[in-house]
C-alpha positions as CSV (number, residue, x, y, z in Angstrom):
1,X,-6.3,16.5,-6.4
2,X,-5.1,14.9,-9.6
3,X,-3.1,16.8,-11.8
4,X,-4.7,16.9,-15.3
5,X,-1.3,16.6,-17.0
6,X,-1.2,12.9,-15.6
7,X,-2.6,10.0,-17.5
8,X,-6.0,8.3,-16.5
9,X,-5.6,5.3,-14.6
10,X,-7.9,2.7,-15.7
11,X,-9.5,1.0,-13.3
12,X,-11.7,-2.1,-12.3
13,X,-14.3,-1.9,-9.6
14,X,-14.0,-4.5,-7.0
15,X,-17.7,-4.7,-4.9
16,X,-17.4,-0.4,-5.9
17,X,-13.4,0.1,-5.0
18,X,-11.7,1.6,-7.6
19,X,-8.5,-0.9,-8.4
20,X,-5.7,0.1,-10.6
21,X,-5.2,-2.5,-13.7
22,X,-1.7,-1.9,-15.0
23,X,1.1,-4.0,-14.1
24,X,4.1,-3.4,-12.1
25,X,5.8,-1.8,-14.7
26,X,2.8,0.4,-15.8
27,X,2.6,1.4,-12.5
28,X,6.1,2.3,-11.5
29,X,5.9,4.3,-14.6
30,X,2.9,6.4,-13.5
31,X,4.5,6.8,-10.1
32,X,7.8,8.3,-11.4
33,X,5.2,10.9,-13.6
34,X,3.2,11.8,-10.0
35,X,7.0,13.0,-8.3
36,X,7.7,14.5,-11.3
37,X,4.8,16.6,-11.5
38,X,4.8,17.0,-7.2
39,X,0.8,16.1,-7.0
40,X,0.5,14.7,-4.1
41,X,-1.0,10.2,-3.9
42,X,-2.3,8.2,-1.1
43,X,-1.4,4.9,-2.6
44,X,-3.4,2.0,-1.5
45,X,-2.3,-2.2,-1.9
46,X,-5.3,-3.5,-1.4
47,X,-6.2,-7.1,-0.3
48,X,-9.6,-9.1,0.0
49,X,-9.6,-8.3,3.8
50,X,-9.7,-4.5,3.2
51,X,-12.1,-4.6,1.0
52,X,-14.2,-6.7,3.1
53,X,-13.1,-3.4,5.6
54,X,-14.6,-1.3,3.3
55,X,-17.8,-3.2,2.8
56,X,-18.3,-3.4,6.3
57,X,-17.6,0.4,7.5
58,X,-18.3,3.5,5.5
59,X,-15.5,5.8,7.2
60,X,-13.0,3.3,5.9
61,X,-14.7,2.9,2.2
62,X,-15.0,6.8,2.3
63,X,-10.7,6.5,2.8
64,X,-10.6,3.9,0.1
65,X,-13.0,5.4,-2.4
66,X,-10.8,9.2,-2.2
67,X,-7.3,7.4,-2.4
68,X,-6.0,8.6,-5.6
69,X,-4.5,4.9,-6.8
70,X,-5.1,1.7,-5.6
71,X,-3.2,-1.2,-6.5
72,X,-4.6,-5.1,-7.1
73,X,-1.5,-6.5,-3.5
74,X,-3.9,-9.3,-3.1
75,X,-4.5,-12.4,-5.2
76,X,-8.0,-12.2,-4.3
77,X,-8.3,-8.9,-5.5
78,X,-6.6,-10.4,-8.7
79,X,-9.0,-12.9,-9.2
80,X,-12.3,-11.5,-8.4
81,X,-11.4,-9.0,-11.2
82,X,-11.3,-12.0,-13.2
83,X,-14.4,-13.4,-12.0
84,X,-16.3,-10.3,-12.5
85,X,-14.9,-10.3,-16.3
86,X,-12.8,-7.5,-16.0
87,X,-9.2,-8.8,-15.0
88,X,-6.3,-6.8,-14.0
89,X,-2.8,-7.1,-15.6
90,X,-1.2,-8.9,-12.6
91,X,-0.6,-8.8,-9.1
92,X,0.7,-5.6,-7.7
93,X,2.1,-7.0,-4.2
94,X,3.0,-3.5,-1.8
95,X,6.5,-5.1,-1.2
96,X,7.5,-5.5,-4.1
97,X,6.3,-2.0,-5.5
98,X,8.0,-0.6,-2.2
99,X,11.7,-1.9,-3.8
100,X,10.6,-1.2,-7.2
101,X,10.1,2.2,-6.3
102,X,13.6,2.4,-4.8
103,X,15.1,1.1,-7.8
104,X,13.6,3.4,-10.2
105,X,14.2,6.7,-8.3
106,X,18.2,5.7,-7.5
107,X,19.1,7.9,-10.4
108,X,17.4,11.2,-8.9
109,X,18.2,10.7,-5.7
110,X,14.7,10.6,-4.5
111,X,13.8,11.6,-0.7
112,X,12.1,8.9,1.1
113,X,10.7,9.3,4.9
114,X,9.4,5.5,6.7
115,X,7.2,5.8,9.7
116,X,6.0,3.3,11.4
117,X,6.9,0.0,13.4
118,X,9.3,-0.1,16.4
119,X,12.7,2.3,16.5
120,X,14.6,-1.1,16.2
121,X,12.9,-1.9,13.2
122,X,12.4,1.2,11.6
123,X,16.5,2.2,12.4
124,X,17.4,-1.2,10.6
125,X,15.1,-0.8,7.8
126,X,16.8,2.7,7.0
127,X,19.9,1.4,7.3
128,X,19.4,-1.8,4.6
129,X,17.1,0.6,2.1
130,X,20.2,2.7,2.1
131,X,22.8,-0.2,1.5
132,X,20.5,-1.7,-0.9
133,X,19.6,1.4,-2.8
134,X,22.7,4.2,-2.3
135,X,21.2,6.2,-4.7
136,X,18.3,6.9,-2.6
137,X,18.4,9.8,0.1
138,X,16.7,8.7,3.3
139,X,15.4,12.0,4.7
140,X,13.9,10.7,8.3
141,X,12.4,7.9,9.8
142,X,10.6,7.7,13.6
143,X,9.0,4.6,14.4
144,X,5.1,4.6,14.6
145,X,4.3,4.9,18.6
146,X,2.9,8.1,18.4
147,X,-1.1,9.4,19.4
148,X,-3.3,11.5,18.1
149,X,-1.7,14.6,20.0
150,X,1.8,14.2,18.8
151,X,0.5,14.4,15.1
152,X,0.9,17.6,14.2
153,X,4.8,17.4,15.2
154,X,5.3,14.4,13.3
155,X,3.8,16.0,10.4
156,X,6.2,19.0,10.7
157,X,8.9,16.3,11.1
158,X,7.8,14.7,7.9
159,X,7.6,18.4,5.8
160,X,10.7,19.8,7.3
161,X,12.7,17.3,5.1
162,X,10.8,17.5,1.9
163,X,10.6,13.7,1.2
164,X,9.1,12.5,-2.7
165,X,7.9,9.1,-0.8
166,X,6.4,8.3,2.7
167,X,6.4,4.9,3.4
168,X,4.0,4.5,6.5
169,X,3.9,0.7,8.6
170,X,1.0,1.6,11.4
171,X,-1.2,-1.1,10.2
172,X,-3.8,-1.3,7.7
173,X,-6.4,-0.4,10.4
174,X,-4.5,2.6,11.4
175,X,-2.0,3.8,8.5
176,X,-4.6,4.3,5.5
177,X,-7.0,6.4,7.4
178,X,-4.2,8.1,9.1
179,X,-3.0,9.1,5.9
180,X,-6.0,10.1,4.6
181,X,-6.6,12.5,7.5
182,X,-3.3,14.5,7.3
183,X,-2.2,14.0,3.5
184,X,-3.6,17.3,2.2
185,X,-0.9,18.9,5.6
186,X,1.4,16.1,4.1
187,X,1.7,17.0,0.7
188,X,4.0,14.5,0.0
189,X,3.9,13.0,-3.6
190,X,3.5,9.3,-3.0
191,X,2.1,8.1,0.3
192,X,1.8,4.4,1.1
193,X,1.3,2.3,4.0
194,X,3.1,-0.8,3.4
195,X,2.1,-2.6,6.3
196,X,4.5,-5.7,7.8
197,X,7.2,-4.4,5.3
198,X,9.6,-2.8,7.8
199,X,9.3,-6.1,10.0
200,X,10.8,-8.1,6.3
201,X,13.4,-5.6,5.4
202,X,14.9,-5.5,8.7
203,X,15.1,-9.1,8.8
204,X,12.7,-9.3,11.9
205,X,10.2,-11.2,9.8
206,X,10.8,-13.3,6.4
207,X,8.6,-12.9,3.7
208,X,6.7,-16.0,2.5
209,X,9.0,-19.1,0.4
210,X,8.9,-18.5,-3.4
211,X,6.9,-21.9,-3.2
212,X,4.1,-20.1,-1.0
213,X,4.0,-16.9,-3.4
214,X,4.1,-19.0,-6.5
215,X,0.7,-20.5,-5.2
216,X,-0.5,-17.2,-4.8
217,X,-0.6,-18.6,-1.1
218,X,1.5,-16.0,1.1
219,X,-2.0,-15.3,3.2
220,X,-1.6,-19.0,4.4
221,X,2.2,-18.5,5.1
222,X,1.5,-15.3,7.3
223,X,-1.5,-17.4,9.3
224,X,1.0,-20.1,10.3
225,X,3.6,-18.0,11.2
226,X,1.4,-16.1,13.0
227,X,-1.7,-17.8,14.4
228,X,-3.0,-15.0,16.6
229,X,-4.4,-13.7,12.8
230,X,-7.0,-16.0,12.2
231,X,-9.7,-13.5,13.6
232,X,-8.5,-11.4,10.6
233,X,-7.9,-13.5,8.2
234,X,-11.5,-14.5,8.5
235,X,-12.6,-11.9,5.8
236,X,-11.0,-14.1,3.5
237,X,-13.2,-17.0,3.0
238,X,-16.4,-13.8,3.4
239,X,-14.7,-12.5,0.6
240,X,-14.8,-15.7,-1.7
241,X,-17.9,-16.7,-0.6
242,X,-19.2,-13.0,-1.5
243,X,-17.2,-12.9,-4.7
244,X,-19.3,-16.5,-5.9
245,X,-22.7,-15.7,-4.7
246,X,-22.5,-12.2,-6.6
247,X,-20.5,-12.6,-9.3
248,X,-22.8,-10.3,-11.3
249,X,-22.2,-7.8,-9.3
250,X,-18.2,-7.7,-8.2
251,X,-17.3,-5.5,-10.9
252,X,-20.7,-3.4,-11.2
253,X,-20.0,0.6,-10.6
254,X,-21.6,2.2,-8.3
């Protein structure tokens, strides 16, 4: 699906994923390129627990393996590059490269479609985006309570108003595969599940202190405002432990 005009990202396996290892900036810049040149990205933050995902269940490797860029959100991800002796430039975290991408798209106006969360959430995320950003063009939002047989008219929705970025919150569960499913019908140059990022921007949630993301420790911030996680955040001690007993092997290809 790659258009051969765009450069070649280079990459660090992580247990066989494919992860991005530019920066923020590098990765902005490649972004802009991909709406430029209208070839259409499933862009993936990837963290230790989906990884672990994708260790664990082939239909959601298979959706990780085909995503056309994945970027290093987690510090896990960050550091078991490291480990494995092939280290990323820095942490790519989805919120921030959500607002980057704002920023850098201002000046051409660039169409942006969210789906995903509740209509309260989703109506007050459209409405900060577009104070924050003026320059940007919110083409549509809907929120994401929608089955399996209402897809193809939220598709429709989504095409009808031509959008350079879809910004899906479903969950990670739910919004990588379902992009993967549809984003050929999509078509839509960047596509992105960004997870609990409508819940911050609307102000329903706050993101983690500067104290907590400075020790690379927003996981631990998210767990105690939200105890009911623990059962997912699990993965991330399997992750470390796996990361130690096969170093070797983290960053071996396929």
């Amino acid at each position: 699906m790659n258009d051969k005009s765009l450069r070649q990202v280079p990459t660090v396996p992580i247990f066989g994923i494919e992860v991005c290892k530019w920066g923020m900036s590098d990765t902005v810049q490649y972004l802009t390129e991909v709406i430029t040149s209208r070839t259409p990205h499933q862009v993936i933050t990837a963290n230790p627990i989906m990884v672990m995902a994708a260790i664990k269940d082939p239909e959601y490797r298979s959706v990780m393996e085909q995503a056309e860029l994945i970027v290093p959100d987690g510090t896990g991800v960050v550091w078991a590059a490291n480990v494995g002796g092939q280290p990323v430039a820095e942490r790519v975290a989805g919120f921030d490269l959500l607002h980057e991408l704002m920023g850098a798209g201002e000046s051409d106006h660039w169409r942006v479609y969210l789906l995903g969360s509740t209509s309260e959430v989703i109506q007050e995320t459209a409405s900060r985006l577009q104070l924050q950003y003026p320059g940007i063009i919110i083409a549509g939002y809907r929120d994401g309570f929608f089955g399996p047989k209402e897809d193809d008219s939220v598709i429709k929705e989504i095409k009808d108003t031509n959008p350079d970025i879809l910004l899906v919150a479903r969950g990670a569960d739910t919004q990588e595969p379902w992009i993967f499913r549809y984003k050929e019908q999509l078509s839509v140059p960047i596509m992105m599940g960004v997870g609990g990022s409508f819940d911050i921007i609307s102000g329903k949630t706050k993101r983690a202190p500067k104290l907590f993301q400075k020790l690379r420790s927003e996981w631990l911030y998210r767990l105690l405002s939200e105890p009911t996680r623990y059962r997912r955040m699990l993965a991330l001690p399997q992750f470390v432990v796996k990361v130690l007993r096969d170093k070797e092997n983290v960053t071996k290809p396929n």
